[in-house]
N, C-alpha and C positions, 0 to 999 in steps of 0.2 A: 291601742297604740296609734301613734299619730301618723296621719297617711300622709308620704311626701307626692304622691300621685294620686293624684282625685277623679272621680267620676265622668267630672266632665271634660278634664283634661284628657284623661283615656279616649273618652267620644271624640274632644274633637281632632285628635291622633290619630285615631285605627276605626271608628265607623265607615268611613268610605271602603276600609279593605274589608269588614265585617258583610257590606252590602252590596261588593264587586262581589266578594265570596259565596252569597248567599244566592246570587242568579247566575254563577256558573255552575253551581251544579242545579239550579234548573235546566240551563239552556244547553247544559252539557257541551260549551264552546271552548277552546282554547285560552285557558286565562291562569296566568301565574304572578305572582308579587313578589317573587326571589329570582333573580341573573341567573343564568346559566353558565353565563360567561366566567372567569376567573377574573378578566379586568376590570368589569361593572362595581369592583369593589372598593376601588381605588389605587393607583398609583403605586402605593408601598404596600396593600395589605397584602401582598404575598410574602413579603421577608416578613410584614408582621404576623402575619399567622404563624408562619415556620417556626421564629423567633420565642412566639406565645406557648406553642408546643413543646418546645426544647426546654422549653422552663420550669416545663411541668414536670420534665423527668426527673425522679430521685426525690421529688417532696411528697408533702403530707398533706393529700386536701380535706383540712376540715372543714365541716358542713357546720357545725356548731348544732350538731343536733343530740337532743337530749338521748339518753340510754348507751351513749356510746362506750360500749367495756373494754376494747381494744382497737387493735387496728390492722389492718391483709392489704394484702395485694402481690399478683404473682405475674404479672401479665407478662409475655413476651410476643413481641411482634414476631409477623409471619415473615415479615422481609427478615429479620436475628435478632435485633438489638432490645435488648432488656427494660422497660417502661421505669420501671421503682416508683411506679406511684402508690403511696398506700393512701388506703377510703379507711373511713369507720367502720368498724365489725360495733355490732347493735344488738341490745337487748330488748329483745320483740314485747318483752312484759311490762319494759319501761316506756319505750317509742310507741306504742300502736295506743295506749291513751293520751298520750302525748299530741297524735295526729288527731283523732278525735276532738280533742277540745275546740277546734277552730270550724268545727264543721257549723256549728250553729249560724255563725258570723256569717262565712261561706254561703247558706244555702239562704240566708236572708240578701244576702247583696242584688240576687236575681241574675235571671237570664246573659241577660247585656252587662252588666258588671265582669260578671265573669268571664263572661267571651272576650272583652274587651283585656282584662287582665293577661290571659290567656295570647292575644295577640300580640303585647306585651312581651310574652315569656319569646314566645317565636321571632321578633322583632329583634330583641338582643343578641337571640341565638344567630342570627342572619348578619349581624353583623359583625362576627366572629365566625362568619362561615370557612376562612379558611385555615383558621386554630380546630376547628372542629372536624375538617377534611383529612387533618393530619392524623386527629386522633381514631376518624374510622378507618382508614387508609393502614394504622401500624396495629390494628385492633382484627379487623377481616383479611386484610389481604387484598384487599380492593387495588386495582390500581391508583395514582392521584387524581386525576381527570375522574373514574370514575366515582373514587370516595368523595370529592367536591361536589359532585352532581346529586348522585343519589345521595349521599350521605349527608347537603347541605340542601338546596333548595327544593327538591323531589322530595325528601325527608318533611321538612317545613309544609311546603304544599299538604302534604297527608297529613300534618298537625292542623293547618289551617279547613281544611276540608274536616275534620273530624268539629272542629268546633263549630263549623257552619250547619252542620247537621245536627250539632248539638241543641245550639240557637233555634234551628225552623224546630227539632220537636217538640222541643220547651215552651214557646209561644203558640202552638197551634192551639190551647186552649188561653181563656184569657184572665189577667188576672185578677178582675172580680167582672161579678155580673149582677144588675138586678131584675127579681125574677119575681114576675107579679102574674097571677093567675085568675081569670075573672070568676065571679061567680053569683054570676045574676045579678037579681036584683037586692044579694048581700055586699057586705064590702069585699074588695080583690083579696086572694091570700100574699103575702108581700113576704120575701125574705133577701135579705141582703148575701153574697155568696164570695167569696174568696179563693180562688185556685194556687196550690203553692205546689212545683215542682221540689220533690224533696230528694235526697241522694240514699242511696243503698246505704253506702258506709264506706269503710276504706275498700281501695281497689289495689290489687296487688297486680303491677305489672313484670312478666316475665321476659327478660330482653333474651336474643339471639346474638349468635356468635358473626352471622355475616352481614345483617346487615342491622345495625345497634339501633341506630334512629328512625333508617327508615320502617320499619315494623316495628319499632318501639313509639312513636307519634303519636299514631293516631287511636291506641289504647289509653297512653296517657293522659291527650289534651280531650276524648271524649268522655273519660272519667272525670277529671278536673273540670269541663265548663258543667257538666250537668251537677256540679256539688258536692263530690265525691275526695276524698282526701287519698292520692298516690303514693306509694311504695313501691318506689322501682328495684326489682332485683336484676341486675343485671348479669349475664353470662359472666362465669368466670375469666373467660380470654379477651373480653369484649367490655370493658366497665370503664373506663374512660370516659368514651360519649356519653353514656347514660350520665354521669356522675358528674360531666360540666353542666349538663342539661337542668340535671337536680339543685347545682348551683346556682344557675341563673333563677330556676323556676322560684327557690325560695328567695332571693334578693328582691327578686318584681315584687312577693305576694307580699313581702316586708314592708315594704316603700308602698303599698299600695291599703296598708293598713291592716292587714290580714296575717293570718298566725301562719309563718313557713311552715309550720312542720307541719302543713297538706301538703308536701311533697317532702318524701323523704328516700333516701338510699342505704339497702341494705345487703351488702356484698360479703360473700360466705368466704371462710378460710378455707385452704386447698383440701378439697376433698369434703368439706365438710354436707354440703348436698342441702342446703335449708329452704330450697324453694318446697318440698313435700309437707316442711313442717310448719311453714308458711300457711301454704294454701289449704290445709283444713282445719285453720284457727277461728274462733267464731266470729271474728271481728271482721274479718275478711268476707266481704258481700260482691268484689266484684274480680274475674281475674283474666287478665291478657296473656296468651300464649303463643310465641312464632317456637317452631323445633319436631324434634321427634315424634311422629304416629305413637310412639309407645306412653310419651309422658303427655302427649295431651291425652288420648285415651285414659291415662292412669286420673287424671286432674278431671276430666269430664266422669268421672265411674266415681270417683272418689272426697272431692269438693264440694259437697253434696250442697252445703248453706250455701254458695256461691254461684254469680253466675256467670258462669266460663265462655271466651271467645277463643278457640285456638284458630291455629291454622298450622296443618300438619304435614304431611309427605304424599305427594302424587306423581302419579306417572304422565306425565305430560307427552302428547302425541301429536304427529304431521302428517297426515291423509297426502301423500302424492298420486292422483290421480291423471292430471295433465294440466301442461302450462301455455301459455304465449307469450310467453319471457323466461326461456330456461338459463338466459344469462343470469337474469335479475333473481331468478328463483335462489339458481346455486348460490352467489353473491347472498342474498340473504339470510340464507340457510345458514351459510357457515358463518356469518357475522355470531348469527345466533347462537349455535355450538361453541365460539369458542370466547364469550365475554363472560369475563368472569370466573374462567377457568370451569365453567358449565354449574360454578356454585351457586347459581339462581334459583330459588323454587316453581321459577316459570321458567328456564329452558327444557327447549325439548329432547326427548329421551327417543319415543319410538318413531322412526321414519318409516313407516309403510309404504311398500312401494312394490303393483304387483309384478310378479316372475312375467309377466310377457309385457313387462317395458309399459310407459307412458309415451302420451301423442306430446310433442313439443314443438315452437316455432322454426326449432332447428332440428327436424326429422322425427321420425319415430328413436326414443331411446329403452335400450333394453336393461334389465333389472341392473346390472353389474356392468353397463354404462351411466347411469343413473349412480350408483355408488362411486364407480370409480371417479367420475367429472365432480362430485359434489366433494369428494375425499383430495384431489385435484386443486378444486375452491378452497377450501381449509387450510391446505397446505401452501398454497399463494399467497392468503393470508396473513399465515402467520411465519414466511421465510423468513421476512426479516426480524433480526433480533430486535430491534430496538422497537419495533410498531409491535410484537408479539406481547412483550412484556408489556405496553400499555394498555394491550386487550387483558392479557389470561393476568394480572397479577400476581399474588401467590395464593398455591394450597393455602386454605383455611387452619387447618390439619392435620397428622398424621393419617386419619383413616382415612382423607382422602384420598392420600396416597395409597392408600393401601387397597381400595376399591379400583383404582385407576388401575394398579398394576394385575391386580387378579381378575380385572375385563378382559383382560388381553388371550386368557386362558378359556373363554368362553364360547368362543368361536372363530370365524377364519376371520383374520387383521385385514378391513378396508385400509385403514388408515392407524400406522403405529403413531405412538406419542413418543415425544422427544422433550428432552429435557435442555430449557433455555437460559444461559446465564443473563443472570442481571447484574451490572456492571457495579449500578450504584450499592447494591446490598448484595453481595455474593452470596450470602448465610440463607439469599429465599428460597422456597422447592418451588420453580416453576415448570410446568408440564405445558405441552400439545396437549390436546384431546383426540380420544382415541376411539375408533367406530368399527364396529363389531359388525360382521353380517349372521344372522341370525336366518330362521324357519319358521312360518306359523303352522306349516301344512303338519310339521312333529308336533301330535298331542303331547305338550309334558307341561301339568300345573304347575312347577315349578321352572318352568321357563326363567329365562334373566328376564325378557320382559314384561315379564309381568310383574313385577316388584321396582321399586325404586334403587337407582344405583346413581347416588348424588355426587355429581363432579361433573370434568369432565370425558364424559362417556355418553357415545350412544351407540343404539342399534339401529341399523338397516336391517328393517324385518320383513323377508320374502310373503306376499299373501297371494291368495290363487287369484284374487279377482278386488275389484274397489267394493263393490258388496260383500265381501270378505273383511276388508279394511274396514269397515263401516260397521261391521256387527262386533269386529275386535276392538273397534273404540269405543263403544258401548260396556261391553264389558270390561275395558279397564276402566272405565270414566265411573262405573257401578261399581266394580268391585274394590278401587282404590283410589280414584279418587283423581284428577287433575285440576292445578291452578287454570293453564292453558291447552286449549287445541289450534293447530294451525292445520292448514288445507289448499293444495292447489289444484284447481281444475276449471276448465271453461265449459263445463255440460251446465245448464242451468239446473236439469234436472238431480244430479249429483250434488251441486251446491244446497238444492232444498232439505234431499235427503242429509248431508253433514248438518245442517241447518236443525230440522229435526231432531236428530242423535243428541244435539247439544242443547236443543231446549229442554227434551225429554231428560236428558240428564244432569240438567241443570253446570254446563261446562261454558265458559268463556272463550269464543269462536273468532278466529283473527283467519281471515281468505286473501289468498292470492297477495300477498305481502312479497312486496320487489324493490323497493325504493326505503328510503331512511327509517321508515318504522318499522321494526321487529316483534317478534311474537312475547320476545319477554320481557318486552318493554308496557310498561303502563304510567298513565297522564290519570294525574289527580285533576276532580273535578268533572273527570270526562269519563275516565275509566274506569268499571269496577276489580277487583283486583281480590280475584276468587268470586263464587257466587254465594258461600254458604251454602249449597246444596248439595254437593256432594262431597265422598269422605275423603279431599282433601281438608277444607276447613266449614267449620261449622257456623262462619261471617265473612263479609263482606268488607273490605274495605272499600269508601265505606260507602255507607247506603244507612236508609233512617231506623231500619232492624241495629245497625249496629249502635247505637246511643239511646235508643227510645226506652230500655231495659234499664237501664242505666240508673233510673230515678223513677220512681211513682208521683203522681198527682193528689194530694191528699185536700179536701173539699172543706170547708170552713161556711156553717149555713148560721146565719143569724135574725133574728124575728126582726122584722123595718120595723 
């Protein structure tokens, strides 16, 4: 096919973002190439987003992609209002050779071709960031502020970042070499050499329900630049974003001379469940998963030809040991509990904090002073209606709610949750979050905290001592697993030991956080976001473990 975008037209486009991209995550510095802003966009693209969105309701997005035998879609937003978008429902016997035939092309274009295509796909996406805010926004529940952020350039950043990592481990070797051996006073042995990064085969990506793109990214574009042909399945409440995403991706790889159907969408009818029978088809060599401890377990035990990256359910923990800013602490704390309506996989769950109080810059505070000020915070917070809903959004749904209300029964109510109208959508469930005081001194395995209870909900968990706190976050961090740990105290000594626990356990450690950055916030480029070491996920986002797997080097030796 004839390419309306060329090689070096790509180069001289997106190579400078390709090699800003490639020395921030050396330099691990602050460096982004998508606005944060909503007005960075232009003038009108907020009606035109809006406008873009609203248009898309009640059609039919076809992909034009082969095997399509009918057509689904069920989506209803968490704020009420009914999507009617229908996707293509696909015939996996038709489409998955279908994706295959383009991979030859693909995997000969090289490295930089495809990164460069690849920033392409993210470059379009970006500007349509805020047709695409909408779409996570009536998809998760996000608020708008926050589906435009994460859902548009945070999102993008972790596409971008995955293909940067894709690029350095692609080139670390090179692509040929000549290799001459001496041998005395015979002639040298001489052989000419060839290195080709080659791809697994198709990658099946698994999208989630809260956050579509942004843990949908960067499985996709590190499958896609190392060569790998995509098959996004997206959640069933959540297929929108995936499914603009898949559109743009095949328009670029078309214009770019290359067979779209390396990226294709294949969304199940209700109830029909085809990510299982997806992931243990022989075709499938690579697979992305954000969601349940159960089903990534099931896909890591079960996907045997494949090689799986989940990222699963953890108990996220706060060591309160002592502060010198118990302003700035509480203020933090509760930003953190209630963004999102606590549907983070990095908000924190357990607050340890021992029975005879922490040292503060405003006095010594006692256990159920320490809950009640922080419970206090929360509720300051989120008084007002109209700043609430732009924090908590909405329930995801139903079991959230339904976890939310049966914390309540758990133990004595720090802080009850309340139900917050939202003006613009009445039909949303919005909740407070609700904080439990709990006991670690009661032996009981089956404690609330010790399992994950996703929304928002936390506990204030009583421990006799911060060497207490310290051996109980070890053992959730071993037994189940955490995205993040946060920590406040000024003992130097204390901070080693939290310090330790998290290397030993391989956990992601945020200290003394008082000011604008929060514990469940993470910056691509800079931040890793999980460690792959313990059993919350089994990757990183990302890091060069997450794409080096991705493709083999297969060696080409020829006689000079």
């Amino acid at each position: 096919m004839a390419a309306e975008l060329t090689v070096p037209q790509l180069s001289a486009k997106h190579r400078p973002t390709l090699d800003q991209a490639l020395s921030a995550i050396r330099s691990r510095a602050y460096w982004s190439p998508h606005p944060e802003h909503p007005k960075a966009y232009g003038e009108t693209a907020p009606a035109d987003g809006l406008a873009a969105f609203e248009a898309l309701r009640g059609t039919r997005l076809d992909l034009g992609q082969p095997g399509t035998d009918g057509w689904t879609g069920a989506e209803k937003s968490p704020y009420g209002p009914e999507l009617g978008v229908e996707y293509p429902h696909v015939d996996a016997d038709v489409l998955l050779p279908a994706m295959k035939a383009g991979m030859a092309a693909w995997r000969d274009a090289g490295p930089e071709a495809r990164a460069l295509v690849c920033i392409e796909i993210l470059a379009r996406i970006s500007a349509r960031t805020h047709e695409f805010a909408h779409a996570v926004m009536h998809t998760s529940g996000q608020a708008f502020m926050m589906a435009f952020q994460a859902g548009g350039p945070h999102a993008q950043d972790r596409g971008l970042e995955a293909v940067a990592y894709a690029y350095e481990e692609q080139t670390r070797v090179p692509g040929q070499a000549d290799w001459s051996k001496p041998q005395g006073k015979k002639d040298p042995l001489e052989l000419g050499k060839t290195f080709t990064a080659v791809p697994r085969g198709i990658a099946l990506m698994i999208g989630c329900n809260t956050f579509p793109t942004w843990n949908g990214y960067p499985g996709l574009f590190a499958s896609l630049a190392t060569g790998n042909p995509v098959l996004v399945k997206p959640h069933p409440r959540a297929v929108l974003p995936l499914a603009l995403t898949v559109q743009v991706a095949r328009e670029v790889l078309a214009e770019a001379g290359f067979d779209p159907n390396l990226v294709a969408l294949a969304v199940e009818r209700p109830g029909e469940g085809i990510a299982k029978d997806l992931a243990v088809r022989p075709e499938i060599k690579l697979i992305d998963y954000t969601g349940s401890t159960e089903f990534g377990d099931w896909l890591e035990a079960n996907a045997r030809q494949a090689q799986v990256y989940t990222e699963k359910a953890g108990v996220n923990t706060v060591v309160l040991d002592s502060t010198d800013n118990y302003k700035g602490m509480l203020a933090n704390l509760a930003f953190s509990l209630s963004l999102y309506s606590g549907q983070m996989c990095t908000t924190p769950q357990n607050l340890l904090i021992p029975r005879d109080g922490i040292a503060t810059d405003a006095g010594h505070k006692s256990y159920d002073e320490v809950v009640a000020d922080l419970a206090a915070s929360v509720g300051g917070l989120l008084g007002d209606d109209a700043r609430a809903n732009a924090l908590l959004g909405a329930l995801v749904n139903p079991d959230v709610k339904t976890r939310l209300e049966a914390a309540a029964g758990l133990g004595e109510v720090a802080l009850a949750s309340r139900e917050v109208t939202n003006p613009e959508f009445p039909d949303a469930v919005v909740r407070t979050p609700v904080m439990v005081k709990l006991d670690a001194a009661k032996p009981d395995p089956e404690a609330p905290f010790l399992s994950e209870c996703f929304g928002p909900v936390s506990f204030a968990v009583a421990v006799d001592s911060t060497a207490d706190a310290l051996d109980l976050l070890r053992r959730t961090v071993r037994e189940k697993g955490a995205m993040t740990v946060g920590a406040y105290t000024t003992s130097a000594d204390t901070e080693r030991a939290l310090e330790e626990v998290c290397l030993e356990e391989s956990a992601q450690l945020s200290l003394n956080l008082t000011g604008g950055v929060y514990v469940n916030q993470t910056a691509a480029f800079s931040d890793f976001h999980g460690s792959g070491g313990n059993p919350a996920a089994n990757a990183a986002l990302c890091d060069g473990a997450f794409v080096s797997n991705r493709f083999r080097v297969v060696e080409v030796r020829r006689q000079a």
